[in-house]
N, C-alpha and C positions, 0 to 999 in steps of 0.2 A: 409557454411550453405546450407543443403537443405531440398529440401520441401516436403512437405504433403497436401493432401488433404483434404478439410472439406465441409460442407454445403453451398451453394450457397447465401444464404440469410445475406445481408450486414448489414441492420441496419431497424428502422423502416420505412416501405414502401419502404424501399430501394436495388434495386438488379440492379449487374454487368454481365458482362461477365467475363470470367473466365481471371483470373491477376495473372501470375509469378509473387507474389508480391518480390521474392527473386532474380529479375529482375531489381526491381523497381530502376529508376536514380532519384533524386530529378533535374531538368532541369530548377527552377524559384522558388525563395525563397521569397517570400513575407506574409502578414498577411492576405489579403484578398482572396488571390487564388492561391494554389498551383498546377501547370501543370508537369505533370509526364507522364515520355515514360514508357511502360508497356508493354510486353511479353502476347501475348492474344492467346488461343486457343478456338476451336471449342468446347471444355467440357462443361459443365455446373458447373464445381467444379471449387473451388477456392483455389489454392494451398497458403500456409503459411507455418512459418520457426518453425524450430527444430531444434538443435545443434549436429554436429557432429564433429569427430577428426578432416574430413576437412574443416572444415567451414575456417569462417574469425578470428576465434579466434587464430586461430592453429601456426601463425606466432607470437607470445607472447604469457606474462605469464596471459592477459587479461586485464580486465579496473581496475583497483586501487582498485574500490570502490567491485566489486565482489570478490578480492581477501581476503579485511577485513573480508567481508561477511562470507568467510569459514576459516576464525580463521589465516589466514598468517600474524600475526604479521613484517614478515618482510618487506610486502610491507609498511607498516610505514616509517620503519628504510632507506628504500631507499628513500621515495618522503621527508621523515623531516618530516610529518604532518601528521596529521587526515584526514581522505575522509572526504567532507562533502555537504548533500544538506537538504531538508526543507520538514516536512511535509507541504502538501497545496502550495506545491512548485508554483505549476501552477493557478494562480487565481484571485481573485479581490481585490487583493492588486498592481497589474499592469495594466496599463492603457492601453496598449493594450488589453488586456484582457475584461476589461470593455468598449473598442469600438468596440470589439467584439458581445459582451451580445446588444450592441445595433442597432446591426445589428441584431440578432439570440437571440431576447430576453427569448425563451425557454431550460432551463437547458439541458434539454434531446432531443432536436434538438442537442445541441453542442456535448455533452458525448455521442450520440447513434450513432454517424456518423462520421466515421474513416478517413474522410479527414479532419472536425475540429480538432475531439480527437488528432488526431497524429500532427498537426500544434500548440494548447494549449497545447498540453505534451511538447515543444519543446522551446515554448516562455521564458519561463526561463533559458533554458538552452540556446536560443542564446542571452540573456542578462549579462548571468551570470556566465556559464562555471562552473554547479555544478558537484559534480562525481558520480551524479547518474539523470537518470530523470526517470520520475515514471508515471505512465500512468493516464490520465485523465482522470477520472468514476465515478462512487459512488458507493459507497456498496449495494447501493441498485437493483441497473443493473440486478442483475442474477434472480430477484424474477420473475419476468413475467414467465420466463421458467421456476419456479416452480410452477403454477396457484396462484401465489399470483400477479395482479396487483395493481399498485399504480401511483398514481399522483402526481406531482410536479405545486405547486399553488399558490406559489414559492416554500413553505415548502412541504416537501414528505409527501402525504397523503394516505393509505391503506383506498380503498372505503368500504371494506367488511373487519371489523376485523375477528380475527381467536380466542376463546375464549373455546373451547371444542372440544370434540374428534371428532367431524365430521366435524369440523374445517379443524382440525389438518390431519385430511386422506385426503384431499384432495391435499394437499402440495406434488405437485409431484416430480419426480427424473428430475438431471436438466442435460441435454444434451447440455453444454456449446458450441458448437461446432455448432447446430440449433439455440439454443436462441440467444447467445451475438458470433456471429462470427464478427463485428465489433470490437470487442476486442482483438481479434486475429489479425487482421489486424492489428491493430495499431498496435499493440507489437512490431510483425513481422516489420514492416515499422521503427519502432523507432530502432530496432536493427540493421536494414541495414542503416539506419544513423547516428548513433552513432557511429559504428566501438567499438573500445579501448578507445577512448575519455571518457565513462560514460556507467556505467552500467544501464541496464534498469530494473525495479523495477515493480513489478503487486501489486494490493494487492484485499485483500479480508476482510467484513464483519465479524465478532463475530459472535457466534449462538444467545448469550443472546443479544448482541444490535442487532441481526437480528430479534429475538420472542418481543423485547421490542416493535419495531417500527410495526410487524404485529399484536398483541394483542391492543397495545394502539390505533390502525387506524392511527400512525403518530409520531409527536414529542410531548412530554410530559416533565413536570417538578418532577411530583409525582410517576411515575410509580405502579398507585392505579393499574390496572386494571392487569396488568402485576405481582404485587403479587397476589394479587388476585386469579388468575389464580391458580400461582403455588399454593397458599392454599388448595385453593378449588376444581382443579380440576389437580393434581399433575400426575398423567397419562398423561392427555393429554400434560400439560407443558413440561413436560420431554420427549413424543415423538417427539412434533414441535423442539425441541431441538436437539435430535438424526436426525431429519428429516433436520435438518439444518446443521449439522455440516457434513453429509455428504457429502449431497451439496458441501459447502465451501470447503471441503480438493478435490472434482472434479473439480470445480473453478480455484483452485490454481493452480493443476497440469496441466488444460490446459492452463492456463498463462502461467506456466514454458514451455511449450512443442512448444507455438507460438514466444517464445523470452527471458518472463523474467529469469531474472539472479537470482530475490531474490524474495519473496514475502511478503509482511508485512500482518499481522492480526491485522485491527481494531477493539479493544471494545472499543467503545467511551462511553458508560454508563455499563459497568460493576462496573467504580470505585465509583457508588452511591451505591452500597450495602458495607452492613456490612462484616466483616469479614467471618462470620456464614454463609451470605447466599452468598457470595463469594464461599465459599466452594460447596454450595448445588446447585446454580441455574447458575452458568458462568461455574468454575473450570472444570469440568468435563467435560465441552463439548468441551472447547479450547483442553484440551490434547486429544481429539477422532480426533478432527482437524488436531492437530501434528502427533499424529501417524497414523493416516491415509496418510496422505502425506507422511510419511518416510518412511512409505510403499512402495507406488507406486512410489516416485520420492525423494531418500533416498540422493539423493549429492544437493536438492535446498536447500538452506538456509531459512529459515524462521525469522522474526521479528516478534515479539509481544510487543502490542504496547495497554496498556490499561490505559487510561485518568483518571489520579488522585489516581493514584493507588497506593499512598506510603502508606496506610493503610496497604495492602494486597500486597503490593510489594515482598516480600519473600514467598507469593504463586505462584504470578504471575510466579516469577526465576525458583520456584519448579516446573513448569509443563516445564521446561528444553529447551526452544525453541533455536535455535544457537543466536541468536540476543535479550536482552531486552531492550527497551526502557524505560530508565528512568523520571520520574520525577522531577520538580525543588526540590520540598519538598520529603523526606530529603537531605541533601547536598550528593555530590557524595561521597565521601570516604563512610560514613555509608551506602547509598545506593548499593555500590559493594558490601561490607562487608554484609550486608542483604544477599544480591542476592547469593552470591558465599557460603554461610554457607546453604543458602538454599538448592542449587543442590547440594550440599556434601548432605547431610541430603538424598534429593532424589536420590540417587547412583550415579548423573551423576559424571562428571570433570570438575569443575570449574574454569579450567586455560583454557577450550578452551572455557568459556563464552567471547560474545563479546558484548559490550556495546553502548547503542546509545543515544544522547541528551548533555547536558540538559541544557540548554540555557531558562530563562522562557520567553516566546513571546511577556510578558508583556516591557521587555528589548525596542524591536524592536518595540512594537506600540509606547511607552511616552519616550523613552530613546534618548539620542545626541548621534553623530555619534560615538563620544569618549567612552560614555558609552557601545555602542554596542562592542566596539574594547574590553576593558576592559575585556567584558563578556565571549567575545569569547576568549580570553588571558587567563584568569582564568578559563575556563573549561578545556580549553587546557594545562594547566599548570597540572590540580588536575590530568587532566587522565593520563599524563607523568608521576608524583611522582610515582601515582597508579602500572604503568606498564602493563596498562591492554590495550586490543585489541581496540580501541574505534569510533566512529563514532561520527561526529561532527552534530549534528541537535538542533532543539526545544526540550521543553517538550510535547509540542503537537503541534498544524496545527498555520499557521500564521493569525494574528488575524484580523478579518476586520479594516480596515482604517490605516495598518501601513504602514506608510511610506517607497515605493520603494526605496530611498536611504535608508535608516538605512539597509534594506535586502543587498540591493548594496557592501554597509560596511562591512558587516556580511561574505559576501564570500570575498570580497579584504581580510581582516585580515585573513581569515582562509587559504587563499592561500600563503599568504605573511612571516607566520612564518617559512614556511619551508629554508625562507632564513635567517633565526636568526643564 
């Protein structure tokens, strides 16, 4: 692995001196303070990682779970099993986690600041030993460095909604690298600690749940204002859109560039629309998304990952991304069967779709430990018969108040088959 330079600027209010982070030794593993020897120069810049032939990869075929990622079915056929880790991997469903928030009881003090971020991205994984850990953020991160601010009060709130065209101009181009280089850090830091053990994972915001939550000023149940909008004022909807999605697909790419391996796309409310305006007010902006990144960064894998989406699941498949995450509803055979007739349909090749879920999370918050085993048995069963590339997760994020053993469960069984 070597490095690159980026902007100076660590988090909020927050600046270093400059840190070989691709130096960095972790020297004291604890939850409350982690003390790290670090490679310091005279610069002002702050170097982070990027993948080369020589990196640390280059002595293997890589981590298991990046292999699925780009369709090697046979790293399956070698471990016996499905990769597998958790949306909401890292969170308040663990009690460290929550003695955390009580020490650092604001969200974006923890998320904005790459000594937490990288310590929460990590807490799962040293409980749990998933084969993937994924960075601890929210989607909502990169809006500042587009002039869009917002608050967290607990719920994300946008002070100044965006509702028309001079709104919408205002949404500027986002300099991932200035705004969120805290994120970069962590990446960077998680990859030099993971090694081969797990792949590390970024992920990125939807255009449409990125316009839903700046139009509405926040979280919403009706998204009145957000149709609205696009009714009424369909220029402007549709530029904040294009304005976002470009964003996102520069987002991504500098994920991929500080570390990550893969990067997932949440629409967490695209799957409240109809099929119709599926088509008209999401669709079209995730695939500016994908291809825009295949563009610039054409070997990362991408997951799309849109919440309740078995209506429109066979658009979702169609906009072709390497990874879809499935839904519980409908069961997984018709859901492959969906998906794969769909990217036929859209030219691609549906034997190198790769699959991810679908466990429903409902399982893991009310379910015994048995049942969780079960569940995990019988997904893992249906994606064998199937033959398909698969990836062991939820249908969506882990639910508040489920029980850290039932998760606990959830990875022993998934680990455990491989010795059947």
């Amino acid at each position: 692995m070597h490095c690159s330079t980026v902007s100076p600027k660590i988090g909020p209010q927050h600046t270093r001196p400059c840190v070989k982070l691709c130096s960095l030794e972790v020297t004291k593993k604890n939850y409350n303070k982690i003390s790290l020897v670090a490679v310091h120069s005279s610069s002002k810049e702050i170097s982070t990682c990027s993948s080369s032939k020589d990196n640390m990869m280059s002595s293997s075929k890589g981590p298991f779970l990046a292999r699925i990622l780009k369709g090697d079915i046979s790293a399956a056929k070698e471990a016996g099993r499905s990769p597998v880790w958790l949306m909401r991997q890292a969170g308040r469903y663990q009690k460290i986690y929550r003695d955390l928030c009580l020490r650092v009881p604001n969200f974006r003090d923890r998320s904005e600041n790459a000594d937490l971020a990288y310590d929460i991205s990590l807490q799962p994984f040293r409980s749990f030993q998933p084969d993937g850990v994924i960075l601890f953020s929210d989607i909502l991160t990169p809006l500042p460095g587009m002039n869009v601010p917002f608050l967290m009060t607990p719920s994300p709130v946008i002070p100044s909604p965006i509702r028309d065209m001079r709104g919408v101009q205002t949404v500027g181009v986002l300099d991932p690298a200035t705004a969120v280089p805290f994120v970069g850090e962590t990446l960077c830091r998680l990859r030099a600690e993971v090694k081969d053990d797990a792949a590390v994972l970024g992920f990125v915001g939807a255009p449409f749940t990125l316009a839903s939550y700046i139009i509405e000023g926040g979280v919403t149940r009706t998204f009145a204002e957000t149709r609205k909008m696009a009714a009424n004022h369909p220029e402007a909807f549709h530029e904040l859109q294009r304005r976002l999605a470009s964003n996102v697909a520069r987002y991504a790419c500098y994920q991929a560039d500080q570390g990550a391996q893969a990067v997932q796309i949440f629409d967490s409310w695209a799957g409240v629309l109809s099929s119709e305006e599926f088509d008209s007010l999401a669709a079209p902006y995730l695939k500016k998304v994908i291809d825009e990144v295949r563009r610039m960064r054409p070997d990362l894998p991408l997951i799309l990952f849109v919440k309740n989406c078995g209506h429109v699941l066979g658009k979702v498949a169609a906009l072709c991304p390497d990874v879809v995450s499935l839904p519980h509803d409908p069961p997984m055979e018709a859901a492959v069967r969906i998906c794969k007739e769909a990217v036929m349909r859209a030219g691609g090749d549906p034997e190198k779709l790769v699959f991810q879920g679908n466990v429903d999370p409902e399982i893991l918050l009310k379910g015994t430990k048995l049942e969780v085993e079960r569940a995990v048995r019988d997904t893992v069963a249906r994606a064998k018969a199937l033959g398909i590339c698969h990836i062991l997760n939820l249908s969506h994020g882990i639910l508040k108040g489920t029980p850290e053993e039932n998760v606990e469960r959830f990875f022993q069984v998934a680990k455990e088959i491989k010795n059947e």
